[in-house]
C-alpha positions as CSV (number, residue, x, y, z in Angstrom):
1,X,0.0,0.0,0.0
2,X,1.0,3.7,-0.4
3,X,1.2,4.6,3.4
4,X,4.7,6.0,4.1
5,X,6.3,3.7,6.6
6,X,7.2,4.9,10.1
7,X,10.5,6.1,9.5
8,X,10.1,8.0,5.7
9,X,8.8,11.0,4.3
10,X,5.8,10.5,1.4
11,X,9.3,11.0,-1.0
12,X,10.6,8.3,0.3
13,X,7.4,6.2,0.7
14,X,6.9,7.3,-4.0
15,X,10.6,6.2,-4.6
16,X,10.5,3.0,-2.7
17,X,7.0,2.1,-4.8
18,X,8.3,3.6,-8.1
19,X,8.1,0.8,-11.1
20,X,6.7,-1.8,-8.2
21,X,4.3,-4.0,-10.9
22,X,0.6,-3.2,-10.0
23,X,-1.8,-5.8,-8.1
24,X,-4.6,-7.1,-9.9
25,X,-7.1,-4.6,-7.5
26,X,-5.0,-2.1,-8.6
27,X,-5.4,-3.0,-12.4
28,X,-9.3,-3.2,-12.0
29,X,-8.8,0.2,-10.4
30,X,-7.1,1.6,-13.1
31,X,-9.4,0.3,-16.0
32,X,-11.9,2.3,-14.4
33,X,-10.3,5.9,-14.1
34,X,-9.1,5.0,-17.7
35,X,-13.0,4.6,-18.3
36,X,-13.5,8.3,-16.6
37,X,-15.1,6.9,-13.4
38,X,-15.0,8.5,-10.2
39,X,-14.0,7.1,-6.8
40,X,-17.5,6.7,-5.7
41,X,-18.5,5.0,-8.9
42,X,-15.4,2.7,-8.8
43,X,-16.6,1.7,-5.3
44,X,-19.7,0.7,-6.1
45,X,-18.9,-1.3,-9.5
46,X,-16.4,-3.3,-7.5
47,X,-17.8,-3.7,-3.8
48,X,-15.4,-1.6,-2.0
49,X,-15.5,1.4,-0.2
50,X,-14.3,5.0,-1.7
51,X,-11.6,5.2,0.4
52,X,-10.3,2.0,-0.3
53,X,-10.9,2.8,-4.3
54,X,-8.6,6.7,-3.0
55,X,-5.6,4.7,-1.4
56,X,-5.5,2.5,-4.4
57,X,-5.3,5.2,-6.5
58,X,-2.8,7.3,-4.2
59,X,-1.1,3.4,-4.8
60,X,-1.3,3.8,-8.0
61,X,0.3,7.1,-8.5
62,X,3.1,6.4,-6.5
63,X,4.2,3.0,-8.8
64,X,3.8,5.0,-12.0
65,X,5.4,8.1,-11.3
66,X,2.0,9.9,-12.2
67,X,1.0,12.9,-11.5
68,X,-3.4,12.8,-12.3
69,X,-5.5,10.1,-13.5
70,X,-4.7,10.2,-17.0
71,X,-1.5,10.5,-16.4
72,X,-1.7,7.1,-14.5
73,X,-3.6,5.9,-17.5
74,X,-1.2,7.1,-20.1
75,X,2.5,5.9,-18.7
76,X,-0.1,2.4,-17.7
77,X,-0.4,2.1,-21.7
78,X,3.3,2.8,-22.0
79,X,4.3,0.3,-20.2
80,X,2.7,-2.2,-21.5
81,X,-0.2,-2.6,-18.9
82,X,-3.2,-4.2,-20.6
83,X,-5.8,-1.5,-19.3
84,X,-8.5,-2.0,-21.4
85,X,-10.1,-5.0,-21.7
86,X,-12.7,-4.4,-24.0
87,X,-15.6,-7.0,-24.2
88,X,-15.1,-6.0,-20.0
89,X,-15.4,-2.6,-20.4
90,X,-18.5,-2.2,-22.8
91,X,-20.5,-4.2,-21.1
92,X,-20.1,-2.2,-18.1
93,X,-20.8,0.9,-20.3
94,X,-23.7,-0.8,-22.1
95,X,-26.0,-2.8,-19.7
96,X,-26.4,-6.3,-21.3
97,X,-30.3,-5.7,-21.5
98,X,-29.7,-2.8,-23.8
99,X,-26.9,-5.5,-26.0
100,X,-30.3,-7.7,-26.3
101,X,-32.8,-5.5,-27.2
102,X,-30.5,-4.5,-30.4
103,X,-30.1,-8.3,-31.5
């Protein structure tokens, strides 16, 4: 997690997480800023609270050296994290009962 240990400054806490590979909660988290979702709404799509979703994020940051949410999402791409998974991601954009009625 991103909380500075003990003994070291939030500098400290960013350099020792710096190019750490992210966790799979992390990824999920990630896919949805990507998608433009806010805290609250990553919360409830996964089953977690906001500020679990925040200290991910604040996680998140700190591994990629970002400095905002696309930011995170854009050095993500760049190194080579799979952020978009797509059949994933439209069917959380486009409820499946709206995928039927078109069929």
């Amino acid at each position: 997690m991103s909380i500075p240990r003990s003994n070291e400054s939030y500098g400290e806490c960013r350099n020792r997480l710096l190019g750490t590979p992210l966790s799979k909660r992390e990824l999920d988290i990630l896919r949805c800023i990507a998608l433009g979702e806010t805290n609250k709404q990553i919360g409830k799509s996964l089953g977690i609270s906001e500020q679990t979703v925040k200290n991910h994020v604040t996680s998140i940051f700190y591994k990629l050296g970002a400095i905002n949410r696309a930011n995170a999402s854009v050095i993500a791409i760049a190194k080579g994290y799979s952020i978009y998974n797509i059949v994933y991601d439209i069917k959380r954009i486009i409820p499946q009962e709206d995928i039927d009625a078109k069929r």
